[in-house]
C-alpha positions as CSV (number, residue, x, y, z in Angstrom):
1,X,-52.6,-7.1,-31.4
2,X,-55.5,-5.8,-29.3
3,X,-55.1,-2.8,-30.5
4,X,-54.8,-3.6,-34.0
5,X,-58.0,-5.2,-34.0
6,X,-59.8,-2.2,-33.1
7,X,-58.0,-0.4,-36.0
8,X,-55.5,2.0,-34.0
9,X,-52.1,2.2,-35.3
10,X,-49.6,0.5,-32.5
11,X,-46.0,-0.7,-32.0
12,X,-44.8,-2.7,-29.4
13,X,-41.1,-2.9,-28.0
14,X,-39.3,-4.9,-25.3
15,X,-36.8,-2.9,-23.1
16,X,-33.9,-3.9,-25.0
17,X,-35.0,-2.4,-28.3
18,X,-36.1,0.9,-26.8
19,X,-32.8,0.2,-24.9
20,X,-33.4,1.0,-21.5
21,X,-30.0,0.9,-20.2
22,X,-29.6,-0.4,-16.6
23,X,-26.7,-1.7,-14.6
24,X,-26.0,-5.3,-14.4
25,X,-27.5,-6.4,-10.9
26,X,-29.4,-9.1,-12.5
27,X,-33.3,-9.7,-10.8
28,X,-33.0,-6.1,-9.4
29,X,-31.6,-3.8,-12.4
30,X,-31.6,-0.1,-11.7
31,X,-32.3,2.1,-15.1
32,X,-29.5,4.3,-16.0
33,X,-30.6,5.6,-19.1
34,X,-33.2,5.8,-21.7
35,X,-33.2,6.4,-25.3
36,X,-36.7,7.5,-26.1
37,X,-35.8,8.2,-30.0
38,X,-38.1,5.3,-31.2
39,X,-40.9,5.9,-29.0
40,X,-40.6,10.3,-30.0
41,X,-40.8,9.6,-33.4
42,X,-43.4,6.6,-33.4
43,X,-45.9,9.2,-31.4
44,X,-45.5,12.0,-33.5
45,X,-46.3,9.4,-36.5
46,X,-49.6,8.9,-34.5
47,X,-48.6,5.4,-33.1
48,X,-49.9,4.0,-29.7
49,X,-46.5,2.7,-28.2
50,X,-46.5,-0.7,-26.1
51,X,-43.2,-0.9,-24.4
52,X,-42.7,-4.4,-22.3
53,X,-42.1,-3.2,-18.6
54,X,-39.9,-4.9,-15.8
55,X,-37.1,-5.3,-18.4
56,X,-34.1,-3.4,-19.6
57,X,-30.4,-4.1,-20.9
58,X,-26.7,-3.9,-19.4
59,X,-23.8,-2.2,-21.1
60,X,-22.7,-5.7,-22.8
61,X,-26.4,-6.3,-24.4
62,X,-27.7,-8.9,-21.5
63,X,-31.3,-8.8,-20.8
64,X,-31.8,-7.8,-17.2
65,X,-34.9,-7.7,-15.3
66,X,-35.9,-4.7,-12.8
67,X,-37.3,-6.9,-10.0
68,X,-40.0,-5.8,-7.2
69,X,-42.1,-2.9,-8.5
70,X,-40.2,-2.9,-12.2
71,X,-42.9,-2.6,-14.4
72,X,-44.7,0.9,-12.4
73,X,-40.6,2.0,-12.6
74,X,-40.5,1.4,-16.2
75,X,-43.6,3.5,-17.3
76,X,-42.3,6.3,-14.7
77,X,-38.9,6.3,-16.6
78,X,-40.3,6.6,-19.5
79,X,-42.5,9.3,-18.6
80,X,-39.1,11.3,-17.6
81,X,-37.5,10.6,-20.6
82,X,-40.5,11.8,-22.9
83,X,-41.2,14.7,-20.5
84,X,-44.7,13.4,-20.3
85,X,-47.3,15.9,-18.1
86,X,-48.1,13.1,-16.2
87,X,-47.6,9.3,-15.9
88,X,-50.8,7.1,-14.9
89,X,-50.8,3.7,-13.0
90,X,-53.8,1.9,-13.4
91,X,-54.4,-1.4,-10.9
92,X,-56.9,-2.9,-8.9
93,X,-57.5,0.5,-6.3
94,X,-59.0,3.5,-7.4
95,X,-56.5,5.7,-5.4
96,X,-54.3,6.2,-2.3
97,X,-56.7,6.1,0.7
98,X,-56.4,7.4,4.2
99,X,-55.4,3.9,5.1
100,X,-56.5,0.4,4.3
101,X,-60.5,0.8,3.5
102,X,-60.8,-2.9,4.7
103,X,-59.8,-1.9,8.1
104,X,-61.5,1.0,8.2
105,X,-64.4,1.1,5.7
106,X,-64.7,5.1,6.4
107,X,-61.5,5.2,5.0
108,X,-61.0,8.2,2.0
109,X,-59.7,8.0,-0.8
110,X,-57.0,11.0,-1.5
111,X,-57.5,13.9,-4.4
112,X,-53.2,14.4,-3.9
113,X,-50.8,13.7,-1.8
114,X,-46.9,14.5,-2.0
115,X,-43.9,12.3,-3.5
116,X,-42.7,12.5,0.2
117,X,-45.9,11.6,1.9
118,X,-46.4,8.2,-0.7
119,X,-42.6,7.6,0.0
120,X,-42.9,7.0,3.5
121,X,-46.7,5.2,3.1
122,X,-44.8,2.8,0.6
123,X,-42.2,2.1,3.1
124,X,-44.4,1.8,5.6
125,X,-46.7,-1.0,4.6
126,X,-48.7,0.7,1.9
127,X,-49.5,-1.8,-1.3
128,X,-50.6,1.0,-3.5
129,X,-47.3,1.7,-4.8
130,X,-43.9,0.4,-5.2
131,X,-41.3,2.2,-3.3
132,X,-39.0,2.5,-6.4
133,X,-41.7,3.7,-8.7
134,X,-42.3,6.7,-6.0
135,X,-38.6,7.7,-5.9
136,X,-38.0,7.9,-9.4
137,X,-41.2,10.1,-9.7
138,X,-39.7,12.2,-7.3
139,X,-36.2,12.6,-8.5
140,X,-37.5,13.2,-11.8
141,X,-40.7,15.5,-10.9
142,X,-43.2,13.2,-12.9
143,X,-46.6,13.5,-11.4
144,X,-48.0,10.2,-10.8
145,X,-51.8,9.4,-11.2
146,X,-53.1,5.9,-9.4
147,X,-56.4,5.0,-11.2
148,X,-58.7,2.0,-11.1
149,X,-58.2,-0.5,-14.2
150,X,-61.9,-1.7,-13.3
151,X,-64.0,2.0,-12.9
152,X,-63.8,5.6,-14.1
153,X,-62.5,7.8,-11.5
154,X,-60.1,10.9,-10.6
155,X,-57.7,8.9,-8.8
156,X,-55.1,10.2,-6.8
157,X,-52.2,12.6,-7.7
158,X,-49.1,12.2,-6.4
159,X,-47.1,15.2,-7.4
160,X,-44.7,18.1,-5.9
161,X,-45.1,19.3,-2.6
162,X,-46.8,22.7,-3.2
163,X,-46.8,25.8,-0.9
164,X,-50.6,25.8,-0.3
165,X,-49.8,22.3,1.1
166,X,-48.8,23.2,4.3
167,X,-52.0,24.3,5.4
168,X,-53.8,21.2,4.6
169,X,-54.6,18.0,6.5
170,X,-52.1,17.4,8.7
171,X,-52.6,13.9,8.5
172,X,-52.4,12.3,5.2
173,X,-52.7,8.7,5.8
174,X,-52.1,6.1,8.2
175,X,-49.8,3.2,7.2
176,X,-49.4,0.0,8.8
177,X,-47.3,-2.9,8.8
178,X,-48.2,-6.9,9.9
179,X,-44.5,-8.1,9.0
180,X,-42.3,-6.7,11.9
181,X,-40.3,-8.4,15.1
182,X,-38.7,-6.8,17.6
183,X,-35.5,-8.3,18.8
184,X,-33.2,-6.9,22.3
185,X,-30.1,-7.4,23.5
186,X,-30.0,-6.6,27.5
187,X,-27.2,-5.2,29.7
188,X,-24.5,-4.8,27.2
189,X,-21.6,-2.6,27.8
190,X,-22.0,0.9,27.5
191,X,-18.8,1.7,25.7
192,X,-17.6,3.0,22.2
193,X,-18.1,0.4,19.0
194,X,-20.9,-1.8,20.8
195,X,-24.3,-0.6,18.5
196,X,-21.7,-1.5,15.3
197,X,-20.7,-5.0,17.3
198,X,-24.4,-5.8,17.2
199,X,-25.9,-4.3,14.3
200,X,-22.4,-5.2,12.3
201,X,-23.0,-8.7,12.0
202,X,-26.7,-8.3,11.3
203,X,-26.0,-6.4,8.5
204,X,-23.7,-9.1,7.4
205,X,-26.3,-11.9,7.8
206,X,-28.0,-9.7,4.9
207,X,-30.6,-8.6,7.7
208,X,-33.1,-5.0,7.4
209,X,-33.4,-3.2,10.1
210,X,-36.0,-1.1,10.8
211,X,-36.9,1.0,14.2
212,X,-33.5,1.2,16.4
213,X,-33.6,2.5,20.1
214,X,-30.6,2.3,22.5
215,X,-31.7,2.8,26.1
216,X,-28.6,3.5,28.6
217,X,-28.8,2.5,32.3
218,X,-27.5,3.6,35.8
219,X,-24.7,0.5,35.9
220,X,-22.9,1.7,33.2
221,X,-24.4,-1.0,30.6
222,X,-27.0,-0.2,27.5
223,X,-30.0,-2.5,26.5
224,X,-30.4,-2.5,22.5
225,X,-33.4,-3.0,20.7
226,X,-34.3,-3.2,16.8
227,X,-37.2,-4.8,14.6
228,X,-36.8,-6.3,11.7
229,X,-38.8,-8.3,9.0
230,X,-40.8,-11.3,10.3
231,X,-39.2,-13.6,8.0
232,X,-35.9,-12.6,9.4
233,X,-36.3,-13.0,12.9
234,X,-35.5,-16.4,13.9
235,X,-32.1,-15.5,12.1
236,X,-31.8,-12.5,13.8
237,X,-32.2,-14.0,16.9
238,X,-30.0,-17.2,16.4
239,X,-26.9,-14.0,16.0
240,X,-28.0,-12.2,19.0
241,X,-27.8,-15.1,21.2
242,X,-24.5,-16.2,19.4
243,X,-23.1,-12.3,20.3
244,X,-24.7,-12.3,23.6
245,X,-21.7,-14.0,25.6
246,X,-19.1,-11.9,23.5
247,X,-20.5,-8.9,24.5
248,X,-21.5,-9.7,28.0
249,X,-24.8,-9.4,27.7
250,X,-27.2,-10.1,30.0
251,X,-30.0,-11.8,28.3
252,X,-31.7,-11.9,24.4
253,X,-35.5,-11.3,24.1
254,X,-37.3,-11.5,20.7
255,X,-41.1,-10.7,20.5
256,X,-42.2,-11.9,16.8
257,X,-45.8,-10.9,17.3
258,X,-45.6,-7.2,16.9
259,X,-46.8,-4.8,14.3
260,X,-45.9,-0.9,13.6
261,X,-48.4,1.8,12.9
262,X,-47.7,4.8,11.4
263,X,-48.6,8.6,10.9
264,X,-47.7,9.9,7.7
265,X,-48.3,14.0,6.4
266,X,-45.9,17.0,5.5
267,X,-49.0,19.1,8.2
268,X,-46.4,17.6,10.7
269,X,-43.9,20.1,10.0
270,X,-46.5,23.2,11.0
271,X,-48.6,21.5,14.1
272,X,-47.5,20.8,17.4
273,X,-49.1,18.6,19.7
274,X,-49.6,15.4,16.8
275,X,-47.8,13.1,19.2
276,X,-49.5,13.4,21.8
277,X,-53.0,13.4,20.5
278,X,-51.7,9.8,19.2
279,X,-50.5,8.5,22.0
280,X,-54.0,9.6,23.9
281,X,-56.1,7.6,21.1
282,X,-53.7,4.5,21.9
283,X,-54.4,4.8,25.3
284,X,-58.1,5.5,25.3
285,X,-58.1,1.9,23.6
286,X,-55.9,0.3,26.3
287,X,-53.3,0.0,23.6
288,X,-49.7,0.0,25.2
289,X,-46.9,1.2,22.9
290,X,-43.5,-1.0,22.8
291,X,-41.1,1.4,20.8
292,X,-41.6,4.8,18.9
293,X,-39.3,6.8,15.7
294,X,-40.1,10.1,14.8
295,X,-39.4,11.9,11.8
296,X,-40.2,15.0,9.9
297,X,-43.6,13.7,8.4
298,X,-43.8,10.8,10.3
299,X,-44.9,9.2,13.9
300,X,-44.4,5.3,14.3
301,X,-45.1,3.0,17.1
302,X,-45.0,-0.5,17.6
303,X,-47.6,-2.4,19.5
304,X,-48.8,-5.8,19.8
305,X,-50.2,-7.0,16.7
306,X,-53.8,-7.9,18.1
307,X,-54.2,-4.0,18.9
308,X,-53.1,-3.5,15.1
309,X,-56.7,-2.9,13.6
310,X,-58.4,-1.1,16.7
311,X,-55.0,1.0,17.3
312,X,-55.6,2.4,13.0
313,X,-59.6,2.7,13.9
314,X,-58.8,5.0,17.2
315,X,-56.1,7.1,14.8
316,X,-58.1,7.4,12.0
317,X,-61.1,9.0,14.0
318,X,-58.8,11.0,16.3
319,X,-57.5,12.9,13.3
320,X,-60.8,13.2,11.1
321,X,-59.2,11.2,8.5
322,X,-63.1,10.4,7.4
């Protein structure tokens, strides 16, 4: 109607009539298909096409909803299926910074940055972007452009890893995350089938878990520890303590004021020595580390959460993420 007003030609679907096909996993739909007929020949009649995000249909005509980040997953779909150059997300940041500018105002905001590195940044605490939204950009190759709804700007392109990449930064960003707890089970048996007799019933209790490290001891036993989301970990701990006896364990210890930090950027794969520059920054700050998980492009490390803002501060000015 907005539209109309200013005299522009428009048309406006739901997902149903543009049928975007998804399974039936009602609240948290995945697209399957999407038949982008209507929309082709609506832009080639010079139309502006409004297509309701969040929202698709099941193979028996049921509305379904796409859930947590459906609506930036919608307008990335659609992207793919029209074989658009690029698909822009406007909301309330003008880009993907360094890391969160309110916890370190020199924080800078990002020309590019790869599917990968956003991947991991979205999984790793990042707001910017919904994890789903990312993933289909990537299986699909759609460039992805965050811009400001409230100012003109550039943004930041997330696209393709390209070759000149490698040379770049070799930090990207620096993610963090306020909503972890880390939960251990001591002196359990060091034998064959214990990590699934733990982690098994976790899993069942519909329970995430995050950072896993299995230390084994002289005695022949194994202490076991694991994060997990905040919310989770009184539940988490109530089945610990409830396996604890089973597995002969010596004690349960649960530490619900943690937080993770994170290193995120593809430069990993080419430098050496990012771990250690890292963990010297940490402990130039006094900033003990509780548990670590490496990966390709990523370094994270969980400390205790009052370190959380002066642990990103030291990291972001040991790498010259300014």
């Amino acid at each position: 109607m907005a539209l109309h007003e200013l005299g522009c030609a428009a048309r406006s679907y739901t997902g149903s009539q543009v049928h975007i096909r998804t399974d039936s996993a009602f609240n948290k739909a995945r697209i399957l298909a999407i038949d982008e007929q209507k929309v082709r020949s609506d832009i080639a009649r010079g139309r502006i096409v409004v297509v309701a995000g969040f929202q698709g249909v099941d193979q028996d005509g049921n509305i379904t909803t796409l859930g947590r980040g459906g609506s930036d997953t919608t307008a990335v779909a659609l992207a793919a299926a029209l074989k658009a150059e690029e698909c822009q997300i406007y909301t309330d940041v003008d880009g993907v910074y360094t890391t969160d500018p309110r916890v370190v105002p020199q924080a800078r905001r990002l020309e590019r940055i790869t599917f990968e590195e956003m991947l991991e940044m979205a999984s790793l605490g990042s707001k910017v972007l919904q994890i789903r939204a990312v993933e289909f950009a990537g299986k699909y190759n759609v460039p992805l452009r965050v811009l400001s709804s409230f100012e003109e700007g550039e943004g930041t392109l997330i696209s393709k890893e390209e070759r000149q990449d490698m040379e770049r930064a070799v930090i990207s960003g620096i993610a963090f995350n306020r909503d972890e707890a880390k939960l251990t089970i001591l002196g359990v048996p060091d034998q064959p089938g214990v990590a699934y007799r733990i982690v098994g019933p976790i899993g069942e209790a519909n329970i995430e878990l995050d950072m896993i490290i299995q230390n084994v001891g002289a005695d022949g036993t194994t202490d076991f520890t694991f994060t997990v989301h905040r919310v989770d970990y009184q539940k988490a701990l109530d089945i610990l303590r409830k396996l604890a006896d089973d597995l002969g364990a010596r004690e349960v210890e649960g530490d619900d004021k943690i937080a993770k930090i994170s290193l995120v950027g593809v430069g990993m794969r080419s430098h050496a020595g990012i771990a250690s520059t890292m963990f010297r920054a940490l402990a130039e700050e006094g900033i003990n580390i509780r548990m670590i998980s490496t990966s390709e492009i990523k370094i994270s490390v969980v400390v205790d959460d009052k370190y959380l803002e002066l642990g990103v501060r030291a990291l972001h000015s040991a790498f010259q993420l300014e």
